[in-house]
C-alpha positions as CSV (number, residue, x, y, z in Angstrom):
1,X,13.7,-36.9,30.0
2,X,10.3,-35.4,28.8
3,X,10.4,-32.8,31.4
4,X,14.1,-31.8,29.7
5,X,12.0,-31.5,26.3
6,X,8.9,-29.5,27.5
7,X,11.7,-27.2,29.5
8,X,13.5,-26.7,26.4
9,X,10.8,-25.8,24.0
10,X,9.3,-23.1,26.5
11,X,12.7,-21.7,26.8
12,X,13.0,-21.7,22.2
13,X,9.4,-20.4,22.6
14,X,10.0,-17.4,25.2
15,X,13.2,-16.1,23.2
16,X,11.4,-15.9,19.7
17,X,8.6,-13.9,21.4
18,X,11.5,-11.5,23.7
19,X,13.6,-11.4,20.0
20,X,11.3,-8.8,18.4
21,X,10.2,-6.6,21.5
22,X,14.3,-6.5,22.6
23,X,15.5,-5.7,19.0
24,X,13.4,-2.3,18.5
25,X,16.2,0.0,17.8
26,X,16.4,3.6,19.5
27,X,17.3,5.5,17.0
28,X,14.6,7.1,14.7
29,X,14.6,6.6,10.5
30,X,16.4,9.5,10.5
31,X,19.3,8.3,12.3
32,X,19.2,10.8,14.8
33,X,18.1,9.5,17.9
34,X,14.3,10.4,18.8
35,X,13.2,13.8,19.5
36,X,13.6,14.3,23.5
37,X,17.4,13.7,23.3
38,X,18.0,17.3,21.9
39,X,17.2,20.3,19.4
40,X,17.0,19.9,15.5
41,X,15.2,20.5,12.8
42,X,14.4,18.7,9.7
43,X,12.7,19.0,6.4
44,X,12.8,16.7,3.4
45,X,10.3,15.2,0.9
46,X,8.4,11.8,1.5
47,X,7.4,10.8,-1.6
48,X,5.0,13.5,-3.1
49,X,4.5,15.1,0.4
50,X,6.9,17.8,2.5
51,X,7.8,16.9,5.9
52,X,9.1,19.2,8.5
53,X,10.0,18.1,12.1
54,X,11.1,20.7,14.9
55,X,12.6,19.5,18.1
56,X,13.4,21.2,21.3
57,X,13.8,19.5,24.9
58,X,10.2,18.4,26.0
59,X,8.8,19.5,22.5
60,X,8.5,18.3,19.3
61,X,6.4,19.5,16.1
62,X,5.7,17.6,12.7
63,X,4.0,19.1,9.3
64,X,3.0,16.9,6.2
65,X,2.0,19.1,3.4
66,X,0.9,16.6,0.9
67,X,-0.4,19.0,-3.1
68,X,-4.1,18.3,-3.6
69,X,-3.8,15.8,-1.3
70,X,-2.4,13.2,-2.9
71,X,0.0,10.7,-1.5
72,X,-1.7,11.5,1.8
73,X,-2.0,8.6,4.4
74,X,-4.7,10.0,6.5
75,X,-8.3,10.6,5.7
76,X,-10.9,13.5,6.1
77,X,-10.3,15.9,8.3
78,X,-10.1,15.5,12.4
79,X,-8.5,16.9,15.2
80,X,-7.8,14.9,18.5
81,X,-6.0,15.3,21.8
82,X,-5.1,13.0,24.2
83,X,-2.2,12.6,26.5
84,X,0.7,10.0,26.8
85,X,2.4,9.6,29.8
86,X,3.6,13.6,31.1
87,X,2.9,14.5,27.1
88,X,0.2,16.3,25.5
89,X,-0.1,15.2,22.1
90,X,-2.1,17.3,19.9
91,X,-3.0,15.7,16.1
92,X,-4.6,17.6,13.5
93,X,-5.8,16.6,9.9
94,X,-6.8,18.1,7.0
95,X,-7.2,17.2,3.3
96,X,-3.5,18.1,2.4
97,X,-1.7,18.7,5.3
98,X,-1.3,17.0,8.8
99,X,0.0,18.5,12.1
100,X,1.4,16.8,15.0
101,X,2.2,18.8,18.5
102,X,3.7,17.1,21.1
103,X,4.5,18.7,24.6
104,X,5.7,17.6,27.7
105,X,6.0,18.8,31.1
């Protein structure tokens, strides 16, 4: 009977952790579905910044303009490059405006 418990509560235990991993939905904020399902582009305002996203197949560009920099949630200014899988991501930051380049092969 104690065995029955123990096997029970692992079982609650592993479906609230598998819940939240399982429940991430595929489409983006935007409704859209995420860039590598197809070509759009997109440009509205985020608060006090402007945000413009470009997709093709295999590529996808962002720009955040933020005024004087305000409203801006990055700091200083950087550039870095790494790649992700087959993708070569490619971020860029500056006081007011932040670019992100994303290419695959």
């Amino acid at each position: 009977m104690k065995i029955w418990a123990v096997l029970w509560a692992l079982m609650v235990f592993c479906i609230g952790i598998a819940a939240p991993v399982l429940s991430d939905d595929w489409r983006e904020q935007s409704g859209r579905g995420r860039w590598w399902h197809g070509d759009y582009n997109e440009e509205y305002w985020d608060e006090p910044c402007q945000v413009k996203t470009e997709s093709k197949r295999g590529e996808f560009k962002r720009e955040i303009k933020c005024k004087d920099g305000v409203g801006a949630r990055w700091r200083g200014e950087w550039k870095k490059e790494y790649w992700d899988g087959p993708c070569k991501v490619k971020l860029e930051a500056k006081r007011d405006e932040f670019k992100e380049e994303v290419k695959c092969e």
